[in-house]
HTML snippet that shows the backbone in 3Dmol.js (N, CA, C, O; Angstrom):
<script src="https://3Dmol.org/build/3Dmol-min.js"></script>
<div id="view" style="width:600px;height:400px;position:relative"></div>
<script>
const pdb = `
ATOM      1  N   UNK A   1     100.468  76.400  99.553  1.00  0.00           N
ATOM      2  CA  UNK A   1     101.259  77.500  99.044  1.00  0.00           C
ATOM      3  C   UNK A   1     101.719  77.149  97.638  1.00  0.00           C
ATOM      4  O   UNK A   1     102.212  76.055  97.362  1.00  0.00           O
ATOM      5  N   UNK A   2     101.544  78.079  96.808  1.00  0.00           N
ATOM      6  CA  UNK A   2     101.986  78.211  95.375  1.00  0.00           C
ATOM      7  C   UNK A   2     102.860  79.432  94.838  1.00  0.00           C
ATOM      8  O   UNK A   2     102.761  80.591  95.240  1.00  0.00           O
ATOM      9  N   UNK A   3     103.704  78.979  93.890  1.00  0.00           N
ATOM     10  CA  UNK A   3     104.398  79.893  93.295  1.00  0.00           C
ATOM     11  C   UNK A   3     104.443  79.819  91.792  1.00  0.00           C
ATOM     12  O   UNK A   3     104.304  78.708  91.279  1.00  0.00           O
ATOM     13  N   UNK A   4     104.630  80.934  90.987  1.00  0.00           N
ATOM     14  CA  UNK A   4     104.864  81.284  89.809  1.00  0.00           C
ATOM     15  C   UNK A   4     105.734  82.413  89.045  1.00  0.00           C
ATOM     16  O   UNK A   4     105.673  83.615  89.303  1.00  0.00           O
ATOM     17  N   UNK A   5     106.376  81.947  88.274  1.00  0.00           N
ATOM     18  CA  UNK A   5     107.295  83.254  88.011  1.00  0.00           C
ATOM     19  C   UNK A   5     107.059  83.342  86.606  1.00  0.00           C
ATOM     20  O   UNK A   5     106.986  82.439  85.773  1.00  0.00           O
ATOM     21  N   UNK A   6     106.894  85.204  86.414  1.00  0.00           N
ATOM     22  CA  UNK A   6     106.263  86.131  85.461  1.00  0.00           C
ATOM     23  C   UNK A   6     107.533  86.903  84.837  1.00  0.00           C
ATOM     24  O   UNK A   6     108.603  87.017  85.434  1.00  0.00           O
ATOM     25  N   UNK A   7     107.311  87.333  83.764  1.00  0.00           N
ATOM     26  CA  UNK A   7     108.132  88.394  83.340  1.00  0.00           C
ATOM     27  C   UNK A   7     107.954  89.510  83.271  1.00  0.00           C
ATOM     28  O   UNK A   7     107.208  89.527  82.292  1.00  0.00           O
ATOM     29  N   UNK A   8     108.099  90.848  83.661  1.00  0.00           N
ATOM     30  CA  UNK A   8     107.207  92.185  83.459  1.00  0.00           C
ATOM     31  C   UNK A   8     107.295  92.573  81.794  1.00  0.00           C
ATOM     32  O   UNK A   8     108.140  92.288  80.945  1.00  0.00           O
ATOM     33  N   UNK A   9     106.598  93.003  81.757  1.00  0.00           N
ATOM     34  CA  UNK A   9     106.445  93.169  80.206  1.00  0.00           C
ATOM     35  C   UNK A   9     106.488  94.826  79.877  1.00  0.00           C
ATOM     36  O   UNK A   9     107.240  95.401  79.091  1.00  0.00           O
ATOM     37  N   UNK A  10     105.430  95.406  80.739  1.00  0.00           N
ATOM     38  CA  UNK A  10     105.311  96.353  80.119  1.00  0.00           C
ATOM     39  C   UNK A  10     106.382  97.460  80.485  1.00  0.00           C
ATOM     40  O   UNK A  10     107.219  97.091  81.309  1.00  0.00           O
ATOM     41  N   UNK A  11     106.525  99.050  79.903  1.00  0.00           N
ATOM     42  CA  UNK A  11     107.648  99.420  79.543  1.00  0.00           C
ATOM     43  C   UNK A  11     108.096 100.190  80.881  1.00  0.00           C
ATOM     44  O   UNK A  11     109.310 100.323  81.031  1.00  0.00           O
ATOM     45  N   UNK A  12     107.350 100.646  81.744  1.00  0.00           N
ATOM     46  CA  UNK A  12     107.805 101.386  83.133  1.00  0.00           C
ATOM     47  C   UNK A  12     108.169 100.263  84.519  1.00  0.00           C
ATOM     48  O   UNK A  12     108.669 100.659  85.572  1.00  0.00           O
ATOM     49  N   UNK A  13     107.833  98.962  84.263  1.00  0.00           N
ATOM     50  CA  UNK A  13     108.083  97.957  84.726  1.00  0.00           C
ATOM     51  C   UNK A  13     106.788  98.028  86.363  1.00  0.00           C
ATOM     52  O   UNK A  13     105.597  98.290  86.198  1.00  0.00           O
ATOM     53  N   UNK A  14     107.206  97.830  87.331  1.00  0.00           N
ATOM     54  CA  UNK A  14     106.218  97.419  88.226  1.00  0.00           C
ATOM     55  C   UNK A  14     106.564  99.127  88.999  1.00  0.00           C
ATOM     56  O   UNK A  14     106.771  99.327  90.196  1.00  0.00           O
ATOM     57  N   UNK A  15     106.548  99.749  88.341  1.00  0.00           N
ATOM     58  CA  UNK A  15     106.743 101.385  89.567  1.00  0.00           C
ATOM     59  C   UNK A  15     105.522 102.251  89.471  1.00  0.00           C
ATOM     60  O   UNK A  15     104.538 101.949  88.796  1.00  0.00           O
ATOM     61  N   UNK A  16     105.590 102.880  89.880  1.00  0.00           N
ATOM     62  CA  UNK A  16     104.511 104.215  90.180  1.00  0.00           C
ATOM     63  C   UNK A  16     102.530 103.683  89.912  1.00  0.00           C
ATOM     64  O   UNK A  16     101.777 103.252  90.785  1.00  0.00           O
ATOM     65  N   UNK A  17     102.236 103.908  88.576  1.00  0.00           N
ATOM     66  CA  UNK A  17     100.723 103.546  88.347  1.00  0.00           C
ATOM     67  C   UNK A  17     100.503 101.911  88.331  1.00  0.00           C
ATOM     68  O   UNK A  17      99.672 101.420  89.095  1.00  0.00           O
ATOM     69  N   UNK A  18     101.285 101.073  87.423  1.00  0.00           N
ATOM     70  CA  UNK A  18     101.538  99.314  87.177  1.00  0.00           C
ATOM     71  C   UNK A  18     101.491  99.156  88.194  1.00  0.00           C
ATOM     72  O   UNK A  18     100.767  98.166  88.290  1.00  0.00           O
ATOM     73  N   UNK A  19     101.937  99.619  89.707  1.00  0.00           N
ATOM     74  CA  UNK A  19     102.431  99.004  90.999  1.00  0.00           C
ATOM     75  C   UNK A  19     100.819  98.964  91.477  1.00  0.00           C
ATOM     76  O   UNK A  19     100.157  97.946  91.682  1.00  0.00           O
ATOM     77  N   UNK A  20     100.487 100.012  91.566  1.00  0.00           N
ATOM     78  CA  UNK A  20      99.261 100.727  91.980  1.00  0.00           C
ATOM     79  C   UNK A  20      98.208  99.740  91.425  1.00  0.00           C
ATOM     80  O   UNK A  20      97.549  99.100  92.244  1.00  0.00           O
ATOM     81  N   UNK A  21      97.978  99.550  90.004  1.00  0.00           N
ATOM     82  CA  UNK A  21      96.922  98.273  90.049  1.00  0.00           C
ATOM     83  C   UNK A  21      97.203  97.251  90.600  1.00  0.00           C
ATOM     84  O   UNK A  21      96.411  96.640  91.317  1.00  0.00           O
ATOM     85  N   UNK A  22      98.810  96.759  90.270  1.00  0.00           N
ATOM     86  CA  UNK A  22      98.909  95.619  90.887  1.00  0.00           C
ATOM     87  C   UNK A  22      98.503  94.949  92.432  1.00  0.00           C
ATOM     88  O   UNK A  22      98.159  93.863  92.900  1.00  0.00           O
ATOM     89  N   UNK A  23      98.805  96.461  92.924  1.00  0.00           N
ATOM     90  CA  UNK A  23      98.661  96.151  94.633  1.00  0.00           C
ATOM     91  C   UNK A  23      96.918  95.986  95.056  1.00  0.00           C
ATOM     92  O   UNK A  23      96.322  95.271  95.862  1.00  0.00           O
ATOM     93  N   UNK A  24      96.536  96.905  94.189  1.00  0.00           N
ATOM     94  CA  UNK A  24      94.877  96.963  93.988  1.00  0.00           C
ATOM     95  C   UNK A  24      94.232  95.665  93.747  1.00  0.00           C
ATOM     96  O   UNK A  24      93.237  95.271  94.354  1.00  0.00           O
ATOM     97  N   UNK A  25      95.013  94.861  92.595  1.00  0.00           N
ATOM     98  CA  UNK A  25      94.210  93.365  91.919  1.00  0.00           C
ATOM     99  C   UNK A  25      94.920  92.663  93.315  1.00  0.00           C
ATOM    100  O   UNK A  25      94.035  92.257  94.067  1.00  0.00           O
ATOM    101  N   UNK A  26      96.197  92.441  93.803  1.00  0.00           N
ATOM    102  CA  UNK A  26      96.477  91.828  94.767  1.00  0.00           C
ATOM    103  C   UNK A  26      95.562  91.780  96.184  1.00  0.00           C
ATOM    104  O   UNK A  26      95.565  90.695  96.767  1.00  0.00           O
ATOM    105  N   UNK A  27      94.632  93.083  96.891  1.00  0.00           N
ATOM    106  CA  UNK A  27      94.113  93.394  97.508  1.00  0.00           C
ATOM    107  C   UNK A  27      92.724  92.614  97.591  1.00  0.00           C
ATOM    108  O   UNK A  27      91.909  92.501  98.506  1.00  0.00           O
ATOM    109  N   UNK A  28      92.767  92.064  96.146  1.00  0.00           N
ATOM    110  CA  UNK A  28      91.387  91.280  96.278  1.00  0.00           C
ATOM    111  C   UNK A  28      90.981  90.331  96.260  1.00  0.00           C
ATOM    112  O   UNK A  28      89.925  89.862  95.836  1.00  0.00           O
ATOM    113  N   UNK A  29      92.425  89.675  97.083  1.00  0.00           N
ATOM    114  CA  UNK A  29      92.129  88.159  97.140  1.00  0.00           C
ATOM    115  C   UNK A  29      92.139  88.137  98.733  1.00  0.00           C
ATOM    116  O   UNK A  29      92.282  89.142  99.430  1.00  0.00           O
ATOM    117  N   UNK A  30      91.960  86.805  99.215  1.00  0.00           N
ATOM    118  CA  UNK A  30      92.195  86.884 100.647  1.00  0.00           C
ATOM    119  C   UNK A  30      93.655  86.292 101.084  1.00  0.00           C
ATOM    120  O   UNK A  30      94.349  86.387 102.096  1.00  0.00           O
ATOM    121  N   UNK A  31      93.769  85.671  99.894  1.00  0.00           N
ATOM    122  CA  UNK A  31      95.463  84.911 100.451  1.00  0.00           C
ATOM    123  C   UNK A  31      96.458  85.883 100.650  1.00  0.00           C
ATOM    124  O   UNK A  31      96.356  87.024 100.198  1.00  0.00           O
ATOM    125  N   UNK A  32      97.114  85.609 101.100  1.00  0.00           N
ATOM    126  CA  UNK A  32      98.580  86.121 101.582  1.00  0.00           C
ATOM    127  C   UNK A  32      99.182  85.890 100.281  1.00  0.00           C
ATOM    128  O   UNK A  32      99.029  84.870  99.611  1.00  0.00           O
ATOM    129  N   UNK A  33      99.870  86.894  99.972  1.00  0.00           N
ATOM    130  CA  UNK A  33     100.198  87.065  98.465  1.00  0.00           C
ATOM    131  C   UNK A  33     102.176  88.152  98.383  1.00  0.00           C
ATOM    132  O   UNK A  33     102.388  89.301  98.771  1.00  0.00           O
ATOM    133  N   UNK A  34     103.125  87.214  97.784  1.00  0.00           N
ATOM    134  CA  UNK A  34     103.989  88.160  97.921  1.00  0.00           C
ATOM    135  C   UNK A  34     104.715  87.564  96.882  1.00  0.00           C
ATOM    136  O   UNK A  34     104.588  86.438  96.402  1.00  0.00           O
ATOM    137  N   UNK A  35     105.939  88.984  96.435  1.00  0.00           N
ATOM    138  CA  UNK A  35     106.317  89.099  95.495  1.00  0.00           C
ATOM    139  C   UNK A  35     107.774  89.179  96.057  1.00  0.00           C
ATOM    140  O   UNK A  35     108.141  89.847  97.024  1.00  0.00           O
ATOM    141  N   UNK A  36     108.811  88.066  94.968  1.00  0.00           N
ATOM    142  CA  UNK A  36     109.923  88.273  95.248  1.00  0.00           C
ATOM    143  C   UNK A  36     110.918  88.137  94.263  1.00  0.00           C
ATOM    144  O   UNK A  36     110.907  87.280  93.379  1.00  0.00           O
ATOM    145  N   UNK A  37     111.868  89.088  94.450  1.00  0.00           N
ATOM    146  CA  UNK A  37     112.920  89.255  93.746  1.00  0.00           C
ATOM    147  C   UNK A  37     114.367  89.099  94.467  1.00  0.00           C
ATOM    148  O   UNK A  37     114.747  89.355  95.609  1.00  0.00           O
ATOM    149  N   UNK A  38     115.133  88.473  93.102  1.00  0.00           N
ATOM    150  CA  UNK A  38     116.397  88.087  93.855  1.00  0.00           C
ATOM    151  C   UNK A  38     116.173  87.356  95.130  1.00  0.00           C
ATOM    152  O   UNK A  38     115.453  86.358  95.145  1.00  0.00           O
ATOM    153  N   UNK A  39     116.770  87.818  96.227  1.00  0.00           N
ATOM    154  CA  UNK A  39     116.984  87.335  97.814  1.00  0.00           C
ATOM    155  C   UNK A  39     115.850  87.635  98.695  1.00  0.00           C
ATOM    156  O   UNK A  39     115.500  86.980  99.676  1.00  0.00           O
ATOM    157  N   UNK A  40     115.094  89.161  98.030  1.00  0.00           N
ATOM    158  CA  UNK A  40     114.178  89.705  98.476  1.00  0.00           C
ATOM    159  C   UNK A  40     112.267  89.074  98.615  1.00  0.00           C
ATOM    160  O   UNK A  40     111.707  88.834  97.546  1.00  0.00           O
ATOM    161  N   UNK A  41     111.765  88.947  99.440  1.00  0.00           N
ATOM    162  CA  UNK A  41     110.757  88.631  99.358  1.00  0.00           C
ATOM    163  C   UNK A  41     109.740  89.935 100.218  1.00  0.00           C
ATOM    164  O   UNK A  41     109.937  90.009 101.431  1.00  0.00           O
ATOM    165  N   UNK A  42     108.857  90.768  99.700  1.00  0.00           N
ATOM    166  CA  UNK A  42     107.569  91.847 100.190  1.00  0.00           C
ATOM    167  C   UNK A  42     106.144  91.391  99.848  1.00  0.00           C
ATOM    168  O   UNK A  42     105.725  90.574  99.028  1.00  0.00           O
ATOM    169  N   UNK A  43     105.631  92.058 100.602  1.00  0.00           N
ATOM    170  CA  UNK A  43     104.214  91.867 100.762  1.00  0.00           C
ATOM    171  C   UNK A  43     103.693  92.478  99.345  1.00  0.00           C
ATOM    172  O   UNK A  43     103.886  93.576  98.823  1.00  0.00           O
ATOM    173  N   UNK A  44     102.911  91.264  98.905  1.00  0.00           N
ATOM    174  CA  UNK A  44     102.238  91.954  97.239  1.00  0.00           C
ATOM    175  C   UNK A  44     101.225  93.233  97.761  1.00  0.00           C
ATOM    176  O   UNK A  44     101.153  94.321  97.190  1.00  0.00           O
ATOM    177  N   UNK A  45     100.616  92.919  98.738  1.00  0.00           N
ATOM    178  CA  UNK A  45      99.640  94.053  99.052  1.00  0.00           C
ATOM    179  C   UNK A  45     100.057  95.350  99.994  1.00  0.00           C
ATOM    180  O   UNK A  45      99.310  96.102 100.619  1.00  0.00           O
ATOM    181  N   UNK A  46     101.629  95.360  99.876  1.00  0.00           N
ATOM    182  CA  UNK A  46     101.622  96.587 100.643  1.00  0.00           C
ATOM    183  C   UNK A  46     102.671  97.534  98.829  1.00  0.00           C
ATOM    184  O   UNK A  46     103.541  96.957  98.179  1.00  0.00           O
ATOM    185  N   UNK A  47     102.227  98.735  98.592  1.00  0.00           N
ATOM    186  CA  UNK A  47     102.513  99.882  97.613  1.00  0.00           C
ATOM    187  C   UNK A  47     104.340 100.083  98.141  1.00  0.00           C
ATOM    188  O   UNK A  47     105.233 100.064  97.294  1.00  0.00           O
ATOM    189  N   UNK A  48     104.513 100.193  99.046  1.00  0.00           N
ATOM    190  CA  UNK A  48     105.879 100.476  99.426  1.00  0.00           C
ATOM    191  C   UNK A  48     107.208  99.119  99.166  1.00  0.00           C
ATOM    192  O   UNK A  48     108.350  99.198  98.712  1.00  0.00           O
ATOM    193  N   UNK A  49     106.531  98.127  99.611  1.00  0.00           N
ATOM    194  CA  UNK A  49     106.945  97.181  99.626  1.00  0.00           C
ATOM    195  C   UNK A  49     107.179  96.721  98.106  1.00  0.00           C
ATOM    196  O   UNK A  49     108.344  96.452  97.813  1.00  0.00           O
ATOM    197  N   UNK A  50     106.420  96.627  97.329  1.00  0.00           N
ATOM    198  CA  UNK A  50     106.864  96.574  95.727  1.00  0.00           C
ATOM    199  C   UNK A  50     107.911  97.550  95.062  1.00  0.00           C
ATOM    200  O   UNK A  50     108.865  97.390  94.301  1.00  0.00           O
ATOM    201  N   UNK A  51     107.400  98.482  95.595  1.00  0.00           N
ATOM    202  CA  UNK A  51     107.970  99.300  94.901  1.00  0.00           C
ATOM    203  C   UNK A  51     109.835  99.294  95.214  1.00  0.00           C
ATOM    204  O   UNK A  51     110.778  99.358  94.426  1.00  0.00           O
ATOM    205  N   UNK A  52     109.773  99.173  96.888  1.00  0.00           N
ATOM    206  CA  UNK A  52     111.412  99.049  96.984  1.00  0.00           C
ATOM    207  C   UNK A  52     112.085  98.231  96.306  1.00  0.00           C
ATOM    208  O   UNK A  52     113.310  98.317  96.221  1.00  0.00           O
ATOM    209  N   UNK A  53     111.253  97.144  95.612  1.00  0.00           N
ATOM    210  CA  UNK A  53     111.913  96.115  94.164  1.00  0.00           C
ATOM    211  C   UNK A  53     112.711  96.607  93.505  1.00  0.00           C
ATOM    212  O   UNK A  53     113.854  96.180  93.343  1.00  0.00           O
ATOM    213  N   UNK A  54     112.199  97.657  92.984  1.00  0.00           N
ATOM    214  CA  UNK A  54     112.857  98.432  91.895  1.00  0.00           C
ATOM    215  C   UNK A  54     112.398  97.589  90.407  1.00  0.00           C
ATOM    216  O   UNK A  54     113.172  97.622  89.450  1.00  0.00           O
ATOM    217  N   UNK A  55     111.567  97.121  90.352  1.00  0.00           N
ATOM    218  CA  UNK A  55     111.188  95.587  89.178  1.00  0.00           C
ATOM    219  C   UNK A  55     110.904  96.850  87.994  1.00  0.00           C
ATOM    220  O   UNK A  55     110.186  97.849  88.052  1.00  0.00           O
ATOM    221  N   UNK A  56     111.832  96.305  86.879  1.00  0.00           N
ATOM    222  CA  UNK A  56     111.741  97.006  85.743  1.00  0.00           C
ATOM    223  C   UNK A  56     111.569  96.409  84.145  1.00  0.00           C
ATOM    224  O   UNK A  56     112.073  95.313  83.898  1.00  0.00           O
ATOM    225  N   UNK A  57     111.187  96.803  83.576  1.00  0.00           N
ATOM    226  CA  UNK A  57     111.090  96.169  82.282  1.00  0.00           C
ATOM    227  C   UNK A  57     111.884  94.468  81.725  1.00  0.00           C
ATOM    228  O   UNK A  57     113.079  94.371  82.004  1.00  0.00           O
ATOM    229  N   UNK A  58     111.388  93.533  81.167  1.00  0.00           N
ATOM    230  CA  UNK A  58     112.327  92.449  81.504  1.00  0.00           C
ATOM    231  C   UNK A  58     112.573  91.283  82.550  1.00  0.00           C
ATOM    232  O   UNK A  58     112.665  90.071  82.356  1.00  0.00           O
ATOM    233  N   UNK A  59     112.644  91.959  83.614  1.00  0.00           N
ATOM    234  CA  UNK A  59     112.690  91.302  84.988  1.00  0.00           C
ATOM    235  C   UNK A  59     112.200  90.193  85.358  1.00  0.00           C
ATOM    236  O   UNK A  59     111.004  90.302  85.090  1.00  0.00           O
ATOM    237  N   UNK A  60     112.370  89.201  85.802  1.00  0.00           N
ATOM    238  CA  UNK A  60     111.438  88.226  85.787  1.00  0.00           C
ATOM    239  C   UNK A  60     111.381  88.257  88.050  1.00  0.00           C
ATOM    240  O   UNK A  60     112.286  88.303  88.883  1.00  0.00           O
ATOM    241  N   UNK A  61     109.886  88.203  88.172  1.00  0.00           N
ATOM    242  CA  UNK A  61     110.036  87.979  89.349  1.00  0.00           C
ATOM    243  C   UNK A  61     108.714  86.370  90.081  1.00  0.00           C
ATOM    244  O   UNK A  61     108.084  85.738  89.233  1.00  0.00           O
ATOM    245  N   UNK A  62     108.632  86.191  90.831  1.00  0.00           N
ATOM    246  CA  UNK A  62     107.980  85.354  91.907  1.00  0.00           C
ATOM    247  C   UNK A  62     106.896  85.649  92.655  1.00  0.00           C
ATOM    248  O   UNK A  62     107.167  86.046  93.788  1.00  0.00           O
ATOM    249  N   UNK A  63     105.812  85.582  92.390  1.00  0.00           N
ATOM    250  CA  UNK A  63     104.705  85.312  93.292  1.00  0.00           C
ATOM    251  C   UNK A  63     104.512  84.381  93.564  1.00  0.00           C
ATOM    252  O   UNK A  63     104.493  83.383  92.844  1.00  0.00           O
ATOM    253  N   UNK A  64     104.272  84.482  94.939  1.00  0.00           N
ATOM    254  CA  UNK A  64     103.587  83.091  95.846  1.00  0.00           C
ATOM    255  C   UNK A  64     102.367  83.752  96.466  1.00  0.00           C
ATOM    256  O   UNK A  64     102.305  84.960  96.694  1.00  0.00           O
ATOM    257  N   UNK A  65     101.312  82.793  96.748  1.00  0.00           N
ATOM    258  CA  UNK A  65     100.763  82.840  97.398  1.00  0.00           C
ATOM    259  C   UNK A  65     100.018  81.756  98.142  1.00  0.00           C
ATOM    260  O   UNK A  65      99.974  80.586  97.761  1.00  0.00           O
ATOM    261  N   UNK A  66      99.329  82.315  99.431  1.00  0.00           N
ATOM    262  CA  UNK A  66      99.160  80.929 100.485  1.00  0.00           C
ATOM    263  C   UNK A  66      97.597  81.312 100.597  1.00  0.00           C
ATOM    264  O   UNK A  66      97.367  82.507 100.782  1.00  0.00           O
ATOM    265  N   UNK A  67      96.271  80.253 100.486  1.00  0.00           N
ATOM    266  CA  UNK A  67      95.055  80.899 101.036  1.00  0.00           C
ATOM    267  C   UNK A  67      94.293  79.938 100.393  1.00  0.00           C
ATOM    268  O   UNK A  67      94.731  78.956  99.793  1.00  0.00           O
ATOM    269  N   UNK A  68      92.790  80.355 100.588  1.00  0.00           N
ATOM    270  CA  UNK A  68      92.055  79.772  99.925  1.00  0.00           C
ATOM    271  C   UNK A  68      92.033  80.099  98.466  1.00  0.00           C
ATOM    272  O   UNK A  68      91.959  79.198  97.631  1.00  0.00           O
ATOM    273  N   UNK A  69      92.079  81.032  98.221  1.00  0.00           N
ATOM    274  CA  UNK A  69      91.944  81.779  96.477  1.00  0.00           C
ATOM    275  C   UNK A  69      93.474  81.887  96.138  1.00  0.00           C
ATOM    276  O   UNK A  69      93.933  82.731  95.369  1.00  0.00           O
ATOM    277  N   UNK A  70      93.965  81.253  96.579  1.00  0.00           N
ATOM    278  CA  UNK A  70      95.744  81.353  95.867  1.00  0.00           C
ATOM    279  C   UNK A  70      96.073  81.228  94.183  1.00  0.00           C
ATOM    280  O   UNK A  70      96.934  81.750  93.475  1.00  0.00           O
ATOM    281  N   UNK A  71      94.996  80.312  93.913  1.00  0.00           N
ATOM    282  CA  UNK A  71      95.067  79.222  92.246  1.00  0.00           C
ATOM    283  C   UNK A  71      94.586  80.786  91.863  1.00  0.00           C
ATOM    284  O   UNK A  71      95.610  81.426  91.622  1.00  0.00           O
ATOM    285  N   UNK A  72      93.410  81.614  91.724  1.00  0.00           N
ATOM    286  CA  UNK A  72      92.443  82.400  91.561  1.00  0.00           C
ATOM    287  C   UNK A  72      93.581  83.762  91.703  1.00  0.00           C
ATOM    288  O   UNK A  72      93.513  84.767  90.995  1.00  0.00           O
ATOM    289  N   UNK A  73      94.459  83.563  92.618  1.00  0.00           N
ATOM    290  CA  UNK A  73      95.670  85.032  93.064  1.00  0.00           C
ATOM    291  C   UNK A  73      96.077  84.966  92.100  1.00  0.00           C
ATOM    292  O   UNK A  73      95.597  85.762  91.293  1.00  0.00           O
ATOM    293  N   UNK A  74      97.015  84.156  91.662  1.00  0.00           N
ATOM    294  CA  UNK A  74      98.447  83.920  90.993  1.00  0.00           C
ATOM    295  C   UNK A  74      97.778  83.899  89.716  1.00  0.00           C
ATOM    296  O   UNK A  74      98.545  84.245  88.817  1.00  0.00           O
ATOM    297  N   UNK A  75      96.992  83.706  89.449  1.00  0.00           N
ATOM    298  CA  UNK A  75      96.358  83.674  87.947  1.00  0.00           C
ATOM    299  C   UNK A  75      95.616  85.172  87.740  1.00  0.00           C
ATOM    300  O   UNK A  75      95.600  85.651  86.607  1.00  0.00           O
ATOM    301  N   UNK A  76      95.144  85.731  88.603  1.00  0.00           N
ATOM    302  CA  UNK A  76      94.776  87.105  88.108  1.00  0.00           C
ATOM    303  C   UNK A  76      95.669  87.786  88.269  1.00  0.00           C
ATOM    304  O   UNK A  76      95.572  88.614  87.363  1.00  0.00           O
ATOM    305  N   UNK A  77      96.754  88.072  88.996  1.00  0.00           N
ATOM    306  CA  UNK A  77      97.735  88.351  88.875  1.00  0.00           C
ATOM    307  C   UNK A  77      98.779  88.316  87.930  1.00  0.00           C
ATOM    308  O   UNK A  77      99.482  89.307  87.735  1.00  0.00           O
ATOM    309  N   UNK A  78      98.916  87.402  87.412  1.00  0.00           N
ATOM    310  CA  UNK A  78      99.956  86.667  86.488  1.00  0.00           C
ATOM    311  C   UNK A  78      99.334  87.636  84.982  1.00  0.00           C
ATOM    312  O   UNK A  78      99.899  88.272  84.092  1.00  0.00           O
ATOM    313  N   UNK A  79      97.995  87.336  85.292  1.00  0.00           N
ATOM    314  CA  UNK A  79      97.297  88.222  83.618  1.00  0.00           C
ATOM    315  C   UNK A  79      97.138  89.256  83.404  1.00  0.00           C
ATOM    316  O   UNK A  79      96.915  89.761  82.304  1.00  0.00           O
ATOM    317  N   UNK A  80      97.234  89.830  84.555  1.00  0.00           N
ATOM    318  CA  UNK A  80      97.017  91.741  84.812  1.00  0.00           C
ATOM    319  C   UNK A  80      98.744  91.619  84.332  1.00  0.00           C
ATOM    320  O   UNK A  80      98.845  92.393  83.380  1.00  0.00           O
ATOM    321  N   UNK A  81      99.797  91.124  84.538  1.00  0.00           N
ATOM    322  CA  UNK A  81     101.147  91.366  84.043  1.00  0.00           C
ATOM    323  C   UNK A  81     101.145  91.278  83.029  1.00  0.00           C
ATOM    324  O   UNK A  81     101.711  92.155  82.376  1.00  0.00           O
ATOM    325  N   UNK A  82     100.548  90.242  82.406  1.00  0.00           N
ATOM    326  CA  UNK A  82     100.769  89.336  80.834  1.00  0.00           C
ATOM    327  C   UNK A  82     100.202  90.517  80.068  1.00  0.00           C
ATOM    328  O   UNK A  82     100.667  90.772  78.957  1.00  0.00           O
ATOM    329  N   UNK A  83      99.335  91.172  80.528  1.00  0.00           N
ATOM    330  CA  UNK A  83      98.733  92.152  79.788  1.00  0.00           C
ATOM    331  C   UNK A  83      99.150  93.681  79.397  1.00  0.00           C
ATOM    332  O   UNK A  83      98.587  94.486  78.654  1.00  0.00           O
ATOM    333  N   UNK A  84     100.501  93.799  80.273  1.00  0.00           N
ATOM    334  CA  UNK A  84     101.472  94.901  80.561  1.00  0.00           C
ATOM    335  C   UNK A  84     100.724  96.031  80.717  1.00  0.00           C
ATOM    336  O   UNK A  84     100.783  97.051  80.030  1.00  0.00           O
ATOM    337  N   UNK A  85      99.453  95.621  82.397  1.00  0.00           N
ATOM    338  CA  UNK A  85      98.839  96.592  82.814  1.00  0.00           C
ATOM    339  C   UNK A  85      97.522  97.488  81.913  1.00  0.00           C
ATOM    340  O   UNK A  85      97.126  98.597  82.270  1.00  0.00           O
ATOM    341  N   UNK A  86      97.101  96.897  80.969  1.00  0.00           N
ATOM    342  CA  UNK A  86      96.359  97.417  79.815  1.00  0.00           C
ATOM    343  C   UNK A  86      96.669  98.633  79.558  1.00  0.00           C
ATOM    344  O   UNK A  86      95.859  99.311  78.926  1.00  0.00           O
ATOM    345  N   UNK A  87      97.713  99.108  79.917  1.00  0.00           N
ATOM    346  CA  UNK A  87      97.818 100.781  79.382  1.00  0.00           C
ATOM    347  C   UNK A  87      99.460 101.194  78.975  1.00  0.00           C
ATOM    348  O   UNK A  87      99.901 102.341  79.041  1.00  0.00           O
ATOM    349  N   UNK A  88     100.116 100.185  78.615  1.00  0.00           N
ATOM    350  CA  UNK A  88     101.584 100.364  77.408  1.00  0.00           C
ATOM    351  C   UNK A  88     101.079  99.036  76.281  1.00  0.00           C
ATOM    352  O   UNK A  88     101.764  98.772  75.293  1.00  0.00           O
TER     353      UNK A  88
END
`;
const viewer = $3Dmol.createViewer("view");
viewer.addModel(pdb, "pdb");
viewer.setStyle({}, {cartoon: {color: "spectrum"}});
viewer.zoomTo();
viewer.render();
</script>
């Protein structure tokens, strides 16, 4: 199990479409993959579950993930953020 903590960058933060790739690039790993904020810890691959974050511009949050492709998660993950979703 690994963890890394990101900053959201781009300007609508992790809600509505950003969430939507995210959960999408998350979907394509096999590890168990989750995202946590504050006290809170949700499933990276469930759309509802991110979103009750409320993760907004700024924010810094926590992915972990546990699996074979975890190194491969957290790093495509981490760059789809760094990249503030290619579309802000």
């Amino acid at each position: 199990m690994i963890s890394r903590d990101v900053v959201i960058v781009n300007t609508s933060g992790l809600h509505a479409r950003p969430a939507t790739f995210f959960i999408q690039k998350a979907n394509s790993f096999r590890s168990t993959i989750w995202v946590e904020k504050d006290d809170r810890r949700v499933n990276a691959k469930s759309l509802l579950g991110v979103l009750s974050l409320g993760i907004a511009k700024g924010m810094s949050i926590t992915l972990i993930a546990d699996g074979q492709d975890e190194v491969a998660a957290l790093d495509g993950l981490s760059q789809l953020i760094d990249s503030g979703f290619d579309n802000n």
